[in-house]
One Martini backbone bead per residue (centre of mass of N, CA, C, O) as a GRO file, in nm:
protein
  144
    1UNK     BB    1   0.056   0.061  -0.022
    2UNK     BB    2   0.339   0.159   0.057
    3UNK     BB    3   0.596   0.310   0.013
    4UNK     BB    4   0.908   0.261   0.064
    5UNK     BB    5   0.971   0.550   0.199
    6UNK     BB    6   0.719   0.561   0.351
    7UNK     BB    7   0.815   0.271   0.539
    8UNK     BB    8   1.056   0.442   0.627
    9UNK     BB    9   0.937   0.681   0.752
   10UNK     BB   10   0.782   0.549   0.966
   11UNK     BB   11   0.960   0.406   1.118
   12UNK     BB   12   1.180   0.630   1.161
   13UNK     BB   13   0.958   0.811   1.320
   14UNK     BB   14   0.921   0.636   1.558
   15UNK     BB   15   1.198   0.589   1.645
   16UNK     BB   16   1.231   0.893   1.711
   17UNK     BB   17   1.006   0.922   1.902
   18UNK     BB   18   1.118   0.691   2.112
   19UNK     BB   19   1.376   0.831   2.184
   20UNK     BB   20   1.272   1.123   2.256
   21UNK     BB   21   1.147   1.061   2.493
   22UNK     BB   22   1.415   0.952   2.613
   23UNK     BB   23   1.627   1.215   2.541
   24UNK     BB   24   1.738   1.084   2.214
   25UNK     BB   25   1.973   1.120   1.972
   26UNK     BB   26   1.999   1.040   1.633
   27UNK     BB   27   2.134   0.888   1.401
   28UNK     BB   28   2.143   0.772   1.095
   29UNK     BB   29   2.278   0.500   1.137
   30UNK     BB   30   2.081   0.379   1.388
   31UNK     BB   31   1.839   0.402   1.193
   32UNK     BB   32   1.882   0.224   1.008
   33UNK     BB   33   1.933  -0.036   1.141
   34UNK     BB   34   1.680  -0.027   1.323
   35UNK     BB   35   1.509  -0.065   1.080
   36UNK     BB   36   1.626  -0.180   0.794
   37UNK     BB   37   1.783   0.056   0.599
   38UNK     BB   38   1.914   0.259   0.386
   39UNK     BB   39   2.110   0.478   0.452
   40UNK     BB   40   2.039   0.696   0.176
   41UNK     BB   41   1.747   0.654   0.223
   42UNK     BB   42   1.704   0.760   0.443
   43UNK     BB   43   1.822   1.048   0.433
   44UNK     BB   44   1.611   1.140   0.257
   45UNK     BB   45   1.393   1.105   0.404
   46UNK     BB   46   1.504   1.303   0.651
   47UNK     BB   47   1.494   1.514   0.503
   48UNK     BB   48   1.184   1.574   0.383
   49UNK     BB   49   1.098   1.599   0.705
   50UNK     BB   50   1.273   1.817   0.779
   51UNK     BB   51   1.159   2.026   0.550
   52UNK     BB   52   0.878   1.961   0.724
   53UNK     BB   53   0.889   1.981   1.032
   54UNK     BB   54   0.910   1.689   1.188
   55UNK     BB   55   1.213   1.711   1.225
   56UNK     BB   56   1.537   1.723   1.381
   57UNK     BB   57   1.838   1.836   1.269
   58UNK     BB   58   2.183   1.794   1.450
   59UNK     BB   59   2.447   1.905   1.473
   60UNK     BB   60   2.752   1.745   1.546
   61UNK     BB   61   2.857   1.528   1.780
   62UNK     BB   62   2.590   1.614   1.946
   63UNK     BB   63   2.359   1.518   1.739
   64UNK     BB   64   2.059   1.432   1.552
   65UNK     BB   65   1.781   1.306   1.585
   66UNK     BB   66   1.441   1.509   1.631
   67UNK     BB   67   1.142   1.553   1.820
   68UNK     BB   68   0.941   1.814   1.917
   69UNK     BB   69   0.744   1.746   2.202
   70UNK     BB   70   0.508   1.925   2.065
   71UNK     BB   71   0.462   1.720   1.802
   72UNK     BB   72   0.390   1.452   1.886
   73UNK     BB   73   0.069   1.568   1.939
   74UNK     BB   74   0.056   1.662   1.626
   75UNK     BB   75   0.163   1.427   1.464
   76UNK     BB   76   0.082   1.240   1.228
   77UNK     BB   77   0.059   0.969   0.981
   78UNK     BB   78  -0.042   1.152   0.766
   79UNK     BB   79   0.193   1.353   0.730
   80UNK     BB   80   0.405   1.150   0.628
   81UNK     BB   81   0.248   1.022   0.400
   82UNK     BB   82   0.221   1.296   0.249
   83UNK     BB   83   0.504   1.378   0.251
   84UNK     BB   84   0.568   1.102   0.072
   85UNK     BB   85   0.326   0.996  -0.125
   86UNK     BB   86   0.056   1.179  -0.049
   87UNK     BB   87  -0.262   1.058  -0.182
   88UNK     BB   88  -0.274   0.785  -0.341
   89UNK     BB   89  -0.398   0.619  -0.101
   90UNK     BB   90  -0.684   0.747  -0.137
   91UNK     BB   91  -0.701   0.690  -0.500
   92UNK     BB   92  -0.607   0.436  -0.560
   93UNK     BB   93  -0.572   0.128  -0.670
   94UNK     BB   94  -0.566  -0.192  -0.552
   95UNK     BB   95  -0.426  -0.311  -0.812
   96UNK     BB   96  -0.285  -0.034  -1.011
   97UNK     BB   97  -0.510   0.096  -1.203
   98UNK     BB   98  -0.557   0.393  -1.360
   99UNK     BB   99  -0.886   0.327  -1.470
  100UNK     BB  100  -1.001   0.312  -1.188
  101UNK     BB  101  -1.375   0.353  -1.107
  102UNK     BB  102  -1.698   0.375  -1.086
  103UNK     BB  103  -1.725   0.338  -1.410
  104UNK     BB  104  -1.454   0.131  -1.393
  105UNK     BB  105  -1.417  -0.095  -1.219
  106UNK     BB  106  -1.254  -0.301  -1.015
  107UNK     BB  107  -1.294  -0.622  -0.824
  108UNK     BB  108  -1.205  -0.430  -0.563
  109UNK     BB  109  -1.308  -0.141  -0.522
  110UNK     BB  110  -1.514  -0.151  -0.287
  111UNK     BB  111  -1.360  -0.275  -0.096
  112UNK     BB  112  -1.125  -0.062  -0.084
  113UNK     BB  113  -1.250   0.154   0.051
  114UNK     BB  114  -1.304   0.052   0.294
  115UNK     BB  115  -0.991   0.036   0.354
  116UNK     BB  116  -0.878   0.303   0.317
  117UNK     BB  117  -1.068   0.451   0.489
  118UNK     BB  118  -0.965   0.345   0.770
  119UNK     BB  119  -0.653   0.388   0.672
  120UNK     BB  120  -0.722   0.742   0.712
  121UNK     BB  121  -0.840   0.718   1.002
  122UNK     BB  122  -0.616   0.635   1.115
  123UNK     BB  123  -0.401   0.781   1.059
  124UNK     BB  124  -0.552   1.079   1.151
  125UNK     BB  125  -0.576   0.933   1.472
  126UNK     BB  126  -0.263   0.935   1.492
  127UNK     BB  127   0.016   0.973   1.703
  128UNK     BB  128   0.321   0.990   1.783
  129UNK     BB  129   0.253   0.956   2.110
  130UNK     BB  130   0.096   0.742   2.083
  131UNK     BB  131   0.270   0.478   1.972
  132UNK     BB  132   0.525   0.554   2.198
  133UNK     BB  133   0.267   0.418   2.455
  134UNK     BB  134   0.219   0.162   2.299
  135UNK     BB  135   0.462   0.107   2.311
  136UNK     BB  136   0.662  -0.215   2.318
  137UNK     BB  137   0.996  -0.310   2.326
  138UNK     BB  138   0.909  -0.586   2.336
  139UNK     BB  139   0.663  -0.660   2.093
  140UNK     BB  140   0.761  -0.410   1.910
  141UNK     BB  141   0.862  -0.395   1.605
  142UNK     BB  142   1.125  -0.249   1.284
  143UNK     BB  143   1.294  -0.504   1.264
  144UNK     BB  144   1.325  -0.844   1.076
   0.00000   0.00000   0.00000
């Protein structure tokens, strides 16, 4: 559903924001590890995000990304998937057909709207602090 950039700005976006509340700044090689995503592709994606005031990246020897403490409670999931995907998730065809519309729809069309639509509603009532929240560092995995 989400392209590799987006899936790796999630997991990157979690990730920052989980040491983030431990009042930890992380490196771009940290992250890149802890997801198990390519340190370049990597870079470019915290850039995007950089560049959108999402993260802050910090330079100098004791530098790193961070996210402020009060942005915690207001970027949503769906902040990061607008600028990294667009909206093309919330109107692209399920089987990724160019031409499938309602009056043209393809075989998944319509049971498809009703999961689009599910996560559209998750992804924009989900804050960076809930994830935070309910992540189990026990139980809850960014990288495979």
């Amino acid at each position: 559903m989400f392209s590799k950039s987006c899936e790796y700005g999630l997991r990157a976006i979690i990730y920052i924001a989980q040491q983030t509340a431990q009042d930890n700044k992380v490196s771009l090689t940290t992250i890149s590890d802890a997801i198990d995503s390519p340190q370049a592709f990597t870079a470019k994606v915290l850039q995007q995000l950089t560049r959108n005031e999402i993260v802050k990246s910090i330079k100098g020897p004791y530098g790193g990304f961070v996210i402020e403490h009060e942005k915690m409670d207001v970027v949503k999931l769906s902040d990061v998937v607008a600028i990294l995907d667009g909206d093309s998730i919330y109107t692209g065809c399920g089987l990724g057909l160019k031409k499938c519309n309602e009056n043209s729809p393809c075989p998944l069309h319509f049971k498809f709207i009703e999961i689009r639509n599910q996560l559209k509603k998750m992804l924009e009532t989900t804050t960076l602090a809930m994830v935070v929240k309910d992540m189990d560092t026990e139980t809850f995995f960014l990288k495979r």
